[in-house]
N, C-alpha and C positions, 0 to 999 in steps of 0.2 A: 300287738303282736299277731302275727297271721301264724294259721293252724296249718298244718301235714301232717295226714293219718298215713302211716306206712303199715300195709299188710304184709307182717316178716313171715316168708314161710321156713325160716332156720330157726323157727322157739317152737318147741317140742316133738323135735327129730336128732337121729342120734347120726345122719347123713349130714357131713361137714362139706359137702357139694353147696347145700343150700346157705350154706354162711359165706361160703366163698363167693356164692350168684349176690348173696346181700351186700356183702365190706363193697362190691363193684359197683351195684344199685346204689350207695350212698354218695360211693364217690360222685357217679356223674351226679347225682341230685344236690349235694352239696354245691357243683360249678353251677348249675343251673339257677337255681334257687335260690344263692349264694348267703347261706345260712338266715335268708330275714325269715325263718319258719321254726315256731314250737312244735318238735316231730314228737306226736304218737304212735308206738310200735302193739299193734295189735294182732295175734296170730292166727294162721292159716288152718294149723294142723289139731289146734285145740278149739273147741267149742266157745264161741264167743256170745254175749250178752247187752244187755242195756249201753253199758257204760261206752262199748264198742261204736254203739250206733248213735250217742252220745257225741264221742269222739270226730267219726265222720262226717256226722251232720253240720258239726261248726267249722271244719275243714275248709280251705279251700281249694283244697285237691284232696283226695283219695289215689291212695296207687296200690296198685298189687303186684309187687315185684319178681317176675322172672318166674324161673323152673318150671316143669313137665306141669301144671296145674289145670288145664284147660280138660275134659275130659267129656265124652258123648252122654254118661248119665254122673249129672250132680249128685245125683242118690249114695252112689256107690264109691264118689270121690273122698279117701283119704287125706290125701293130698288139700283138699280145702273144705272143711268140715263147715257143711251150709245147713242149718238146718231152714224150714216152712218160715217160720218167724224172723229168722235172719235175712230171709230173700224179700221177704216186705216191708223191711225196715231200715234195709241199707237200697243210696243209690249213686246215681252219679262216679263209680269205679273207674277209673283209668287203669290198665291193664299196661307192664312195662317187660320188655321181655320175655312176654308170657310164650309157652312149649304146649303139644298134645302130652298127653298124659301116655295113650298107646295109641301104636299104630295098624293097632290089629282089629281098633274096632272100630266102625263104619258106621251105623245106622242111627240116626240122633233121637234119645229120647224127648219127644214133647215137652214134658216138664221144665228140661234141664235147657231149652231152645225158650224158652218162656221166662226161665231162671235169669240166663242170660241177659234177655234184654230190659229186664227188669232192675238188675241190680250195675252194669255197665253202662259208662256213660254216652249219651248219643250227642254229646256238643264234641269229645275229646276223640285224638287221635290215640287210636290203640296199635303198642307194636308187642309183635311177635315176635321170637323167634327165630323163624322157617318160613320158606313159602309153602310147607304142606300145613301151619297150623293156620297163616292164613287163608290157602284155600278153605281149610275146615269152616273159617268164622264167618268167612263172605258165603257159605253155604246157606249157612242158617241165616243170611241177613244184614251181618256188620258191614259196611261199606267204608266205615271209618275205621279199618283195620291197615297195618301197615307193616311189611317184613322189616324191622333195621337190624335182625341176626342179635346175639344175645348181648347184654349189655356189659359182662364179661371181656368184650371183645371191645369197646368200643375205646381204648386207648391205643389197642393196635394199628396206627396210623402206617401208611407207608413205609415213613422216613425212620418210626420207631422200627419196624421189620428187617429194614436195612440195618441194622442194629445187632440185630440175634445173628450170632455165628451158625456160618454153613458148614463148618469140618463138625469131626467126632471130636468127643471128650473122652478125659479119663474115666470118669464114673457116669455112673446112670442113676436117677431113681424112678421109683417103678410105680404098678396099684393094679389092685385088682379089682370082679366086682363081682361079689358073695351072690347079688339074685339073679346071675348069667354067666353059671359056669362051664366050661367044658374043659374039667381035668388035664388029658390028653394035650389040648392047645394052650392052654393055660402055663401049664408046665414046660412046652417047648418052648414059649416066650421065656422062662426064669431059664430057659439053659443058655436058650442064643444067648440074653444081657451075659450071663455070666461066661460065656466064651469071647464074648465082644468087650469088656468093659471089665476095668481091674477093681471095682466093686461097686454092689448093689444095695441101693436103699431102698425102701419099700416104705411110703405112704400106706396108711389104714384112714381110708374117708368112710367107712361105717362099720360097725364095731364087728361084724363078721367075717368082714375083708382077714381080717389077721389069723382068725381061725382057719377059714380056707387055704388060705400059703401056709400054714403050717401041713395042713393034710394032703399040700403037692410036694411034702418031703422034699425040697430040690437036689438035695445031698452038699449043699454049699452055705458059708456064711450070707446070710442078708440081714441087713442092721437097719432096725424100725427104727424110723425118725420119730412116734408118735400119733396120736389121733386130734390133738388141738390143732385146730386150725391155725394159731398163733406161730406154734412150732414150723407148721410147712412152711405161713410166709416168712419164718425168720430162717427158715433154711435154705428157701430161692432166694433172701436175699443175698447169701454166703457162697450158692452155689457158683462158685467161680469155675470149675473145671466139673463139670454135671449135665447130661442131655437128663431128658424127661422120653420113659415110652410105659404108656400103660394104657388099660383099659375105660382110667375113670376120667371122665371127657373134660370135666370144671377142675380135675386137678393139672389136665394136661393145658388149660387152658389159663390157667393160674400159673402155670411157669412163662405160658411164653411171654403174660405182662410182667417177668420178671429177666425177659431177657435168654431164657433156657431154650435152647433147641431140642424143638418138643413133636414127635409124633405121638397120635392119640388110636387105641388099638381099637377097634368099632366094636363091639360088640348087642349095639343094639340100634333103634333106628336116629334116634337122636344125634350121633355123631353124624350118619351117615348124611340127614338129611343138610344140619351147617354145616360138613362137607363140601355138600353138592352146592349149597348156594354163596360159601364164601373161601373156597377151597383151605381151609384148616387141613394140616398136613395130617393125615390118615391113611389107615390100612387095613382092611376089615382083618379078624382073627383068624377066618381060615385061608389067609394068604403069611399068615406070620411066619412061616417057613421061609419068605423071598426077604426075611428082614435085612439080614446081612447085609443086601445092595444098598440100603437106604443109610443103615448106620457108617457104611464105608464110603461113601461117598459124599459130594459139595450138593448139600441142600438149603437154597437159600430159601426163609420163608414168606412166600408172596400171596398176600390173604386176598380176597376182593371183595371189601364188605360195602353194603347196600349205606354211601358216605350221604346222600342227599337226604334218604327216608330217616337219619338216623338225626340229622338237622331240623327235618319238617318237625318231627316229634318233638326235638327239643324245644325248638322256635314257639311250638304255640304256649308254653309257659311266660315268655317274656312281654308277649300283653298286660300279665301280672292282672288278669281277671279272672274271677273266681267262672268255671264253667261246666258246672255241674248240672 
């Protein structure tokens, strides 16, 4: 039996973004791989050990699946808890979807550029993302980096898009996002859905999302669907008469593989940037006031994702040679 280490970054986060970037990460590596693989799940966000590097080394791939995880100092990454001994002892990393962590920070620590090509593989194609997080990795060196937009996305074919309705519905459901708020515009999105739509469900994809909508008072009924991820997909599956409009970008994007005509309200640069490069249907927040046109009118959804780069990456699996 051949090995697959998956590095989950949804085991030990209370953020149900990252289990949603996983269930998609599975799916395609399931078609890819088509289950001849004993997968170890080994995580991101907690401190890992022997057994970890145990794991990868008899591997025949290593992957590190999706979300913001990519950052200028490893030091101070949360997000993927590396310690000295773990960067010497793992190698060979294939990076699947991988995002910058922020976009506000620019200058590469040494270290974490040495981290890098220490522990990532230099036979495998690495995708991103964004073309801003490959920019970042072809700075420091990777050449073997490749934008295929997030893997979230990669069922979104044409013919499927033709697919998702361009009128309004009766209901909407919503989301917000607890570490990017601004009250004020916050709250005018929960007025417009509720002047627009005869009623409002509200997603909680991380456990303070709920407390926040409670403290923009909207003065109107909204009925939590819940925080299990299991719950939202069993509710897009049902949502037969449902748009999707909120803030949290993997939930808006989680509807549209369900069919849901989904704008995603930007709030930070990550929407902004798979935006720009695959036009995901968006609106930065301080334009939420122009929602109205969007909701009332025939929006059909027309992605344009990077189809070839997202092929190359898969393709080099099916050599079925270990290339680490």
């Amino acid at each position: 039996m051949k090995h697959l280490t998956l590095f989950d970054t949804s085991i030990g986060t209370d953020n149900q973004g990252d289990r949603i970037i996983m269930y998609f990460c599975q799916l395609q590596l399931k078609d890819i791989l088509k289950n001849d693989y004993f997968t170890y799940k080994v995580p991101t966000h907690l401190e890992i050990g022997k057994n970890t590097y145990a794991c990868s080394n008899v591997s025949e791939y290593s992957i590190v699946c999706g979300t913001n995880i990519l950052k200028t100092s490893i030091i101070t990454n949360q997000g993927w808890r590396l310690r000295p001994r773990d960067i010497l002892n793992l190698h060979g990393l294939c990076l699947m979807g991988a995002g910058w962590s922020s976009y506000k920070e620019f200058r590469f620590v040494p270290y974490t550029r040495w981290a890098y090509h220490h522990i990532l593989s230099k036979n495998m194609l690495h995708s991103v993302r964004d073309s801003y997080t490959e920019r970042r990795m072809r700075a420091i060196g990777f050449d073997n980096v490749i934008n295929t937009a997030c893997p979230t996305m990669w069922r979104l074919t044409p013919d499927f898009c033709r697919t998702i309705p361009t009128h309004k519905h009766r209901n909407v459901i919503t989301s917000l996002t607890d570490y990017e708020q601004n009250p004020e515009l916050d709250k005018l999105m929960l007025m417009k859905l509720h002047a627009n739509y005869d009623k409002v469900y509200f997603w909680i994809q991380q456990d303070r999302d709920l407390e926040y909508l409670k403290s923009l008072d909207a003065g109107f009924p909204i009925e939590v669907i819940g925080s299990d991820v299991e719950q939202y997909h069993n509710f897009l599956r049902e949502a037969k008469d449902c748009d999707y409009i909120g803030s949290r970008l993997h939930g808006g994007i989680c509807a549209l593989n369900y069919g849901v005509r989904t704008l995603v309200v930007g709030v930070d640069n990550r929407a902004v940037e798979i935006h720009k490069d695959t036009k995901l249907p968006f609106i930065k927040r301080e334009n939420i006031a122009m929602i109205d046109n969007w909701i009332n009118s025939k929006q059909p959804t027309e992605l344009d994702l990077p189809w070839k780069n997202i092929s190359k990456w898969k393709s080099q699996f099916q050599e079925n040679t270990r290339k680490k």
